[in-house]
Every structure is written in C-alpha cells, then in structure tokens.
C-alpha positions in Angstrom: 102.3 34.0 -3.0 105.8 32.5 -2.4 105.6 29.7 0.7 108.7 31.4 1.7 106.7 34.8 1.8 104.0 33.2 3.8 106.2 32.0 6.2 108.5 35.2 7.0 105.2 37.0 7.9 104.0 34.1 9.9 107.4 34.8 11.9 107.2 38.6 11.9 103.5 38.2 13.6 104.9 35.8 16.2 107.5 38.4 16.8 105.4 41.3 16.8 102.8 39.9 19.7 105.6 37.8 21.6 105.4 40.3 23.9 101.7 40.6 24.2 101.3 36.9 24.6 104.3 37.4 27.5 102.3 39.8 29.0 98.7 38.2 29.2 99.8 35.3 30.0 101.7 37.4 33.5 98.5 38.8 34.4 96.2 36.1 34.5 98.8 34.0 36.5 99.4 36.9 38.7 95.6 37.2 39.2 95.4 33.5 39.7 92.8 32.6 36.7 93.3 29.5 36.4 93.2 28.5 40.2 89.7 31.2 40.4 88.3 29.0 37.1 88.9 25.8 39.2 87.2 27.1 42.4 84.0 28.1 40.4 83.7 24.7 38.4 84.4 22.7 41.8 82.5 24.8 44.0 79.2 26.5 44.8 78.5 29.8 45.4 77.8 29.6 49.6 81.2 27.2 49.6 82.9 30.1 47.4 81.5 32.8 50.2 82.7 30.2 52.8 86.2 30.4 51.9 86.5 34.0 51.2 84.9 35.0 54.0 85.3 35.2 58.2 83.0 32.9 60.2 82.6 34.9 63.2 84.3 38.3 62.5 83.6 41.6 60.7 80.4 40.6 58.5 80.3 37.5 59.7 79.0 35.7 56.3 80.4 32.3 56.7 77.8 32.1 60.0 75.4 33.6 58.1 75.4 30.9 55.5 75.9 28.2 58.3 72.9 29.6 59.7 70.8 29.4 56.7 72.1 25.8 55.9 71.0 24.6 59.3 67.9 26.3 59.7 65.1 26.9 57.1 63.9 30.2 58.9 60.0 31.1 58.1 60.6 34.7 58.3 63.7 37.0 58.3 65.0 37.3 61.3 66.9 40.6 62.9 70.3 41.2 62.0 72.1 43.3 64.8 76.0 43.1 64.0 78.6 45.0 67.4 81.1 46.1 65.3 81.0 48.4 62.0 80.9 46.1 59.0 78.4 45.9 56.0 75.4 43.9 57.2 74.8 40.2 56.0 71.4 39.6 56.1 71.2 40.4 51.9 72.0 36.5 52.2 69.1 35.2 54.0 66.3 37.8 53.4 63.2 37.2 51.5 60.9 39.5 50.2 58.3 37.4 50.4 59.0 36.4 54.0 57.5 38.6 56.7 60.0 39.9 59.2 60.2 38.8 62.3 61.5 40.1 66.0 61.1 37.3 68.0 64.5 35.8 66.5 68.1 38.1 65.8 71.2 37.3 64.7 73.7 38.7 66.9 77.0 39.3 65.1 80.5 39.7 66.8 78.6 40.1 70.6 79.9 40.3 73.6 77.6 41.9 76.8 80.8 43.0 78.7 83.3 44.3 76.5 87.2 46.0 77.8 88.1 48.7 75.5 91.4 50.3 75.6 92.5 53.8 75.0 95.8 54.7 73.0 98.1 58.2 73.8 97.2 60.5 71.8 99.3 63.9 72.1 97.7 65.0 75.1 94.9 62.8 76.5 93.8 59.0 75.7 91.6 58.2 72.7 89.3 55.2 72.3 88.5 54.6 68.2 86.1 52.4 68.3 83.0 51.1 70.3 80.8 48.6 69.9 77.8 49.6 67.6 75.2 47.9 70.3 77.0 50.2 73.3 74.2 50.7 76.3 76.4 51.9 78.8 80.2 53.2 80.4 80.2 51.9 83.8 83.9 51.6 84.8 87.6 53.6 83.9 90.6 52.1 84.9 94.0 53.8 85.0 97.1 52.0 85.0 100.6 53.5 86.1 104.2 52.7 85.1 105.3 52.3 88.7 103.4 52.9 92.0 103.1 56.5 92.9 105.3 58.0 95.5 102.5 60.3 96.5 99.2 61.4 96.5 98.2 63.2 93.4 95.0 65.3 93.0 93.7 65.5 89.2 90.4 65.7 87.1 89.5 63.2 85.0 87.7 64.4 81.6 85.8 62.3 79.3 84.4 63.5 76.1 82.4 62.2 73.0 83.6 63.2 69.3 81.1 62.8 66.9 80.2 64.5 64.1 83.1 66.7 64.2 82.1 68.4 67.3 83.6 67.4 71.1 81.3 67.5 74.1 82.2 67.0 77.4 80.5 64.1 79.2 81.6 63.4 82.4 84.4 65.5 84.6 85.2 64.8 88.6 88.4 65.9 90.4 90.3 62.3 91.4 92.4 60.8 94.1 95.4 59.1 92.8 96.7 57.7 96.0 100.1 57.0 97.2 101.8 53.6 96.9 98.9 52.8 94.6 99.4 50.9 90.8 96.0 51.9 89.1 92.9 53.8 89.8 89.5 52.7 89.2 86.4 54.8 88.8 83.1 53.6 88.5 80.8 55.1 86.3 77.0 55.2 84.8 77.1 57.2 81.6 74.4 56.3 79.0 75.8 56.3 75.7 72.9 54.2 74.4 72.5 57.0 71.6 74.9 58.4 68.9 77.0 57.5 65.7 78.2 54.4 65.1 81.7 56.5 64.6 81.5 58.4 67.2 85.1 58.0 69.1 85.7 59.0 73.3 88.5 61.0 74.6 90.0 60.8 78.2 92.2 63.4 79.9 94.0 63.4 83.0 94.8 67.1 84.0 97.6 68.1 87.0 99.4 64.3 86.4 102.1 63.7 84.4 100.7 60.9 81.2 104.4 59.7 81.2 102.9 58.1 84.6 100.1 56.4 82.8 100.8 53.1 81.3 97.7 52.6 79.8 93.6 53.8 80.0 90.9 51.1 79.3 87.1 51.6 79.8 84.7 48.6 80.4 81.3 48.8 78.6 78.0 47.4 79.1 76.2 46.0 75.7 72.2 47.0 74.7 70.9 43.2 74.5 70.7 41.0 77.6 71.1 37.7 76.7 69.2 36.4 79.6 66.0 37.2 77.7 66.4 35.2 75.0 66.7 31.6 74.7 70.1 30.8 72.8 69.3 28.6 69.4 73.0 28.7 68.2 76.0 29.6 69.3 79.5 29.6 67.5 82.4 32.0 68.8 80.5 35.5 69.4 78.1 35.3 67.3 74.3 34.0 68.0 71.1 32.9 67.0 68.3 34.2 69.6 64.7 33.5 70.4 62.8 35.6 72.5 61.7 34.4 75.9 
C-alpha cells in the first residue's frame, strides 16, 4: 500500500475519534479519576470512609471506625443512632461474635433535646424527632410583641403517622396580658410510634400572626446516668452498663 495511503487514513482516524477522545477525557476529569485513583493507592479503606464520611453526624461512620480502631470489642455491641440515618454497625459486627447489651453505641444523643415547630398554613408542624423520643414534657410559645390583653385559646397537639392524624393532647389556655411567651408543661409518652411520625400544634381563637415561633422540649429513652461513659466525642457515645 502507498505510505502516503497509509498515512491519510491514519489522519482520517485521528479525525474521526478527536471527538471521542475530547469527550472521555471531560468525563473522567469531571468525575475526578485521577484524584479518586490517587486516594485508593495512598489510602486504606477505613482512611477512605474517614474522609467521606461525618464523624459525629447522620451515620456517624467516621466514630464508628474510631471506635473500632481504639477498642478491640469481644462482642458486638448495640447500635442505637437518635436521628434517621442508615445504621453503621455493618462496620464493626461479627458473625462470629456474640452480641452483647451491656455496651451501646449511642449515635447523635442528646437526653434533652429543643425541637422547633415551623408555620404551616394553619397550625405549627414539627418534622422530625429524635428516633430514641421517651417523652413531651414542655411547649413554649413565643409572641411577636407582648400581648395587650388576655387571650383565651386551646392548644391542640396531634401525631401524624401513617397517614392518619390523632389528637393527643388539647386544654383551653391563658395567654396573659403584658406577657412575651407561654409555657405549658406537659407529660405525654410518645415512647412508641414511627420513626417518621411528624407532631402538629394549633392555637385556636389567637391570631398565628401573634406567634413568632412554637418549640417543644423532649425527654430522650436512655439515661445516661446508668451507664458508665467509655468514650465520648461530640454527641456520640460508647456506654457500659452500670
């Protein structure tokens, strides 16, 4: 075959995959393949979970692999985690390891915890609780400006879960005069239920354009006092029982 042949269709390939070669070499700089190649070579895997991962929020992983690192544990240990997020003890469990319940691993904890509410339409919604939730034991009800007069309402509280609403607690208030918030101490158990379920609140015969914001305080399931602390870094813990 003529060199010069050869050479033209050398050119005309070049030519015809330019654009391919463009193109493969955008994605794996957009998807960052040669900085991901270097982090596998020059790291292991816990350092790789490490850096891609929150120490003490959500799952939690980077203190479960601290954990594991600084204590060789005999048996698996409890994994309790207060706030929805896949669970992290696929890390440390062992089949061959019996479980145990004398030691947890408390993720994201807090035994007191303020929740607020946010306006929605008509009443106040709370989104989220903790997973571990024992107990509601006080409202609080913040105005814009300090009431010019006494106001008489009812204060409604409900649970959503499961796409059904049930009334938990109702009780005509006081909303006294020259007053900036209202308090209202409670003792529901809401030890029991979804992990999703969500709370409503609703102020009937007061204006909400009053209402600056609605917060709840709740009361966590595990005591810390009975348990002697092993570790502790932010909220997150490694117990022993007492």
């Amino acid at each position: 075959m003529n060199p010069n042949m050869i050479i033209n269709q050398i050119f005309k390939n070049i030519k015809k995959n330019f654009l391919y070669l463009i193109f493969f070499f955008l994605i794996i700089i957009n998807f960052s393949f040669f900085q991901n190649v270097f982090r596998v070579i020059k790291y292991d895997k816990d350092q790789r979970l490490l850096n891609n991962s929150s120490f003490c929020e959500k799952d939690s992983q980077g203190y479960i692999i601290y954990l594991t690192k600084k204590y060789k544990f005999d048996s698996n240990p409890k994994l309790y985690n207060n706030t929805i997020a896949p669970l992290s003890d696929w890390f440390y469990f062992d089949f061959k390891k019996n479980d145990t319940s004398d030691e947890i691993i408390l993720l994201n904890y807090q035994e007191i915890e303020n929740v607020d509410a946010s306006f929605d339409d008509k009443r106040f919604l709370i989104s989220e609780v903790p997973t571990l939730m024992k107990n509601i034991y006080d409202l609080e009800i913040n105005y814009n400006k300090v009431l010019d007069k006494n106001y008489k309402a009812r204060l409604n509280i409900y649970r959503l879960e499961n796409e059904q609403e049930k009334r938990i607690f109702s009780e005509i208030i006081n909303l006294k005069k020259d007053s900036t918030k209202f308090n209202k101490n409670l003792i529901l158990n809401e030890k029991k239920g979804s992990k999703l379920r969500q709370y409503a609140i609703e102020v009937e015969n007061f204006n909400n354009n009053n209402i600056k914001n609605v917060n709840i305080k709740i009361q966590n399931q595990i005591n810390l006092k009975d348990f002697q602390i092993l570790n502790k870094r932010q909220n997150c813990y490694f117990l022993k029982k007492l």
